[in-house]
C-alpha positions as CSV (number, residue, x, y, z in Angstrom):
1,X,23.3,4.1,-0.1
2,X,21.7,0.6,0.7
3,X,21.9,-1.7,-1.7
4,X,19.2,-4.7,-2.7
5,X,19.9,-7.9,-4.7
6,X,18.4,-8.8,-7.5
7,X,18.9,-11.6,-10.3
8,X,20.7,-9.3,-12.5
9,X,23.4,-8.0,-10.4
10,X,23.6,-7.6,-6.2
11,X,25.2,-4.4,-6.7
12,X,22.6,-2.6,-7.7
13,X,21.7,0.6,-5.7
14,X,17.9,0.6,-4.3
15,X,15.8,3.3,-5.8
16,X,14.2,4.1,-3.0
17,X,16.5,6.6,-1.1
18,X,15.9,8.9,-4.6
19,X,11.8,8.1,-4.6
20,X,12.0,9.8,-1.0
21,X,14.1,12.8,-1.9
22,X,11.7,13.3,-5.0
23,X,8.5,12.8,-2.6
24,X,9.9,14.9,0.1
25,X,10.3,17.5,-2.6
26,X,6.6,16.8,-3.8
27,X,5.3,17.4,-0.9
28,X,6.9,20.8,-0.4
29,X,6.1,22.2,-3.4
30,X,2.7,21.3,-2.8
31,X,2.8,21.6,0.9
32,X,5.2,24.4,2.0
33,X,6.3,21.1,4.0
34,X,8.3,17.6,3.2
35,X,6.6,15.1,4.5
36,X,9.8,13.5,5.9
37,X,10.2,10.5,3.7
38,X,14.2,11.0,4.1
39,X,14.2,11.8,7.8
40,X,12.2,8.4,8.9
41,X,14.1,7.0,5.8
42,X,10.6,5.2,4.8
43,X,7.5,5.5,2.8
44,X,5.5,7.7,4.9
45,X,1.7,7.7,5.3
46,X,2.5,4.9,2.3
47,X,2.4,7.3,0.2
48,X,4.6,5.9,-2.4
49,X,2.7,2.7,-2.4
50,X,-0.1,4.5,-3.1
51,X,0.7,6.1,-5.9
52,X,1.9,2.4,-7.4
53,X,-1.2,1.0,-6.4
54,X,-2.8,3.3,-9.3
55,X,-4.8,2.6,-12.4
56,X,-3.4,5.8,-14.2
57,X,-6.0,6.1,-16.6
58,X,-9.2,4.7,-15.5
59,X,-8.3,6.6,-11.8
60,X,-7.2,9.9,-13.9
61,X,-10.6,9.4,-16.0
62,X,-12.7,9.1,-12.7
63,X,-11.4,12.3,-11.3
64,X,-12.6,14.1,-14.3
65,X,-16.3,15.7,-13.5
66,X,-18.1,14.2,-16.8
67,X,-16.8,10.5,-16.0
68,X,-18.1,11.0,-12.6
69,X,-21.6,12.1,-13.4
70,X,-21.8,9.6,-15.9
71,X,-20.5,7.0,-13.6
72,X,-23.1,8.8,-10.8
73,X,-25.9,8.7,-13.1
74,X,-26.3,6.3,-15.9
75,X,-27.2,2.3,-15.2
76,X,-23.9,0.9,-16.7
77,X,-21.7,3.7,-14.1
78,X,-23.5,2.1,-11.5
79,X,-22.6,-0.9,-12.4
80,X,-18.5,0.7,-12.6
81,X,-19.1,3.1,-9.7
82,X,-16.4,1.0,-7.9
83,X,-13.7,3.0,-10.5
84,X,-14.6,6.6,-8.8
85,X,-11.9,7.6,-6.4
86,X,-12.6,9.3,-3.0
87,X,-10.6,9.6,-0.1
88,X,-12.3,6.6,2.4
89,X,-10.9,4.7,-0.2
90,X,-7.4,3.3,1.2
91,X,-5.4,2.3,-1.6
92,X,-4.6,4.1,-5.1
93,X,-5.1,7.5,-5.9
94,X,-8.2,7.2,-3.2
95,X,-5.2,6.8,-0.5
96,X,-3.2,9.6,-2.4
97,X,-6.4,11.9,-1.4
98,X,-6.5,10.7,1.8
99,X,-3.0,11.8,2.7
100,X,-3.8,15.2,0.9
101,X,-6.6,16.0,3.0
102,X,-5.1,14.9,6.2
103,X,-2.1,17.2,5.1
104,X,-4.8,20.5,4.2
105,X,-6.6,20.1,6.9
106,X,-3.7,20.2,9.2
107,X,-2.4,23.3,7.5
108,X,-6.0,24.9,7.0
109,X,-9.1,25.1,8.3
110,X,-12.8,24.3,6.6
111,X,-13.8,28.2,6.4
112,X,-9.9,28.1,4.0
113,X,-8.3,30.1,6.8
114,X,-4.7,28.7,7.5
115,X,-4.3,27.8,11.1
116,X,-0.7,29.1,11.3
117,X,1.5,30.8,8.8
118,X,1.8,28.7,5.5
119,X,4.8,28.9,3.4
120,X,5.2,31.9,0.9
121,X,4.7,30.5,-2.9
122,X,3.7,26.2,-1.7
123,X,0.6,25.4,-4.2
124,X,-1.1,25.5,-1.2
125,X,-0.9,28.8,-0.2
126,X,-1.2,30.4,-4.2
127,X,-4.2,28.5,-4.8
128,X,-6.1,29.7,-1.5
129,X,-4.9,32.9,-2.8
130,X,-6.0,32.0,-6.2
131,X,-9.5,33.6,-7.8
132,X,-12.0,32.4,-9.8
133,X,-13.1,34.3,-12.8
134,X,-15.2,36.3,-11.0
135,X,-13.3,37.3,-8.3
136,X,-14.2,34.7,-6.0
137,X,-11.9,32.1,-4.3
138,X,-11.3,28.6,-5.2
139,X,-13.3,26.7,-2.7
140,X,-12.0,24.3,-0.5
141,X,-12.6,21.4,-2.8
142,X,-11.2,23.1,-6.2
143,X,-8.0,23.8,-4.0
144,X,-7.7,20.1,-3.2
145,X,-8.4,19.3,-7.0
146,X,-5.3,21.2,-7.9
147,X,-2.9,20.0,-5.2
148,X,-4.2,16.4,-6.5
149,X,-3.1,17.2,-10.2
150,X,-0.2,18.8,-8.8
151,X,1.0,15.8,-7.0
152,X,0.2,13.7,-9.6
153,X,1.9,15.6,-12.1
154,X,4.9,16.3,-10.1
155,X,5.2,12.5,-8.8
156,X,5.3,11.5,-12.8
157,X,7.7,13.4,-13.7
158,X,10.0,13.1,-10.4
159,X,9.8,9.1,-11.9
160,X,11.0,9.6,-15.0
161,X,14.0,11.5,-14.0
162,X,15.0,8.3,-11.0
């Protein structure tokens, strides 16, 4: 395990070899697919950064469809409209979508048909399997909604246990 100084104690073991492992296995839950943070031994598509880069709550808050209108729509949200996330953005949870859609639309294409065989039970593959209410699918978008909360979840609580 590589090992960083700090001003504590220079035998310290870098956290980093266990934030790979936890975002490799992020990714394949979500994925069917690790990403291969351990195999390049490095932060891949920054992926990590991103998700350190994050303003939990106000990001969190401007994912939510009634913050957005009302960041859309009202005179002071235009004012904040910088705080909605999207994927041009390159940083934060904006980056974090970014990488996601790079990833789905690698995996599947815009009519929700995979372009090869996806792997049984990923997230991805039960929520293009997934119906709405009334027997509809999830659309493309709703799918990439829940692999976002999915990550998000999943990268939180990978955290807490490093």
């Amino acid at each position: 395990m590589r090992r960083h100084p700090t001003h504590h104690d220079s035998s310290v073991a870098n956290p980093l070899p266990r934030s790979l492992f936890n975002f490799d296995v992020v990714t394949q839950l979500c994925f069917g697919r690790p990403l291969g943070f351990l195999d390049q031994e490095r932060d891949v598509e920054g992926l990590i950064e991103k998700f350190s880069q994050t303003l939990w709550l106000g990001e969190y808050l401007a994912v939510q469809e009634n913050m957005s209108w009302y960041l859309r729509n009202t005179r002071i949200g235009r004012y904040l409209r910088d705080v909605c996330v999207s994927p041009a953005q390159t940083w934060g949870i904006g980056g974090v979508m970014r990488v996601r859609d790079k990833i789905i639309d690698s995996l599947v294409g815009p009519d929700r048909k995979p372009k090869g065989p996806l792997t049984e039970n990923s997230l991805l593959s039960r929520f293009l399997a997934a119906k709405n209410g009334d027997g509809s699918p999830m659309s493309l978008q709703e799918v990439k909604d829940e692999l976002l909360t999915a990550m998000w979840g999943a990268q939180f609580r990978c955290l807490r246990f490093t």
